[in-house]
N, C-alpha and C positions, 0 to 999 in steps of 0.2 A: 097802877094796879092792873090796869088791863091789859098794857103792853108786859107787864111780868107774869101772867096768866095763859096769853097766847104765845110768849117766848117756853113757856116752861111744854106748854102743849104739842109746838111742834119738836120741841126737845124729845120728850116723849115717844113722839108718833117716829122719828127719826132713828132712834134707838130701839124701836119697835119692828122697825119693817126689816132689817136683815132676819130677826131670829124668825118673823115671821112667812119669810121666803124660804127659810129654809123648814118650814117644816111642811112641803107641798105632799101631797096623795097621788099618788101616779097609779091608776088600777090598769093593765093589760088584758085587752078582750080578744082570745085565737089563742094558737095553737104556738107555742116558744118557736122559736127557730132553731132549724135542724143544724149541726155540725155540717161544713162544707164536705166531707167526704160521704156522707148522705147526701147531699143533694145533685151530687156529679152525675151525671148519665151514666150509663156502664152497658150504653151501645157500642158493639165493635166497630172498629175504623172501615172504612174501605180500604179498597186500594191506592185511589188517586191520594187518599190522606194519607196514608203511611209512604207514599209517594214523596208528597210535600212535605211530611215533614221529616223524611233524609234527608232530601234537598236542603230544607232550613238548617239541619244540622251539619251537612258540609259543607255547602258550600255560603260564602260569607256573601252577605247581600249590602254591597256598595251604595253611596251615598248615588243621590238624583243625580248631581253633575259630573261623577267623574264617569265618564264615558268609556275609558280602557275600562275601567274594573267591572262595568256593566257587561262588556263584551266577553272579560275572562268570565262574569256571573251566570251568564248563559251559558257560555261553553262548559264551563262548570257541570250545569245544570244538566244539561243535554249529556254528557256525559257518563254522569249518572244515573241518570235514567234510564240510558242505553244497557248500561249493569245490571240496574236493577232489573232490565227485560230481557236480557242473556241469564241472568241467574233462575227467573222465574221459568224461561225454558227451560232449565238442566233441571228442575224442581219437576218441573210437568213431565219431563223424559224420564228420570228416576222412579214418577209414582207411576208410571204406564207399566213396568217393569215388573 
């Protein structure tokens, strides 16, 4: 009688404890969280960023070991930047105008 008493028991408590988990209380204390295009900064770039990031956009940045593509990556780079500081003069000579 008492092993079908304590079988029937943890029977019970077994079948008890999922619906019991599921019915947790979760209360939240603050303020929800903002959508990501609210919490973006919405500081202007600099220069050296809008720099860097033509450069990320042209030119493609090679893996650690291959050494020519590093070489062409820089040249790349250098390259464009030298554009980017020819264009920024004819900008500067246009608005002198």
């Amino acid at each position: 009688m008492k092993k079908l008493t304590l079988s029937a028991f943890a029977l019970a408590l077994i079948a008890a404890a999922p619906a019991y988990a599921q019915s947790a209380f979760v209360m939240i204390v603050g303020e929800a969280p903002a959508p990501a295009a609210e919490t973006r900064e919405q500081t202007p770039a600099t220069r050296e960023q809008l720099v860097e990031r033509i450069v990320e956009r042209v030119c493609a940045r090679p893996a650690i070991r291959d050494l020519n593509a590093q070489m062409a990556y820089r040249a790349c780079s250098k390259d464009v930047r030298e554009q980017l500081g020819e264009r920024e003069l004819e900008l500067a000579q246009l608005a002198a105008r």
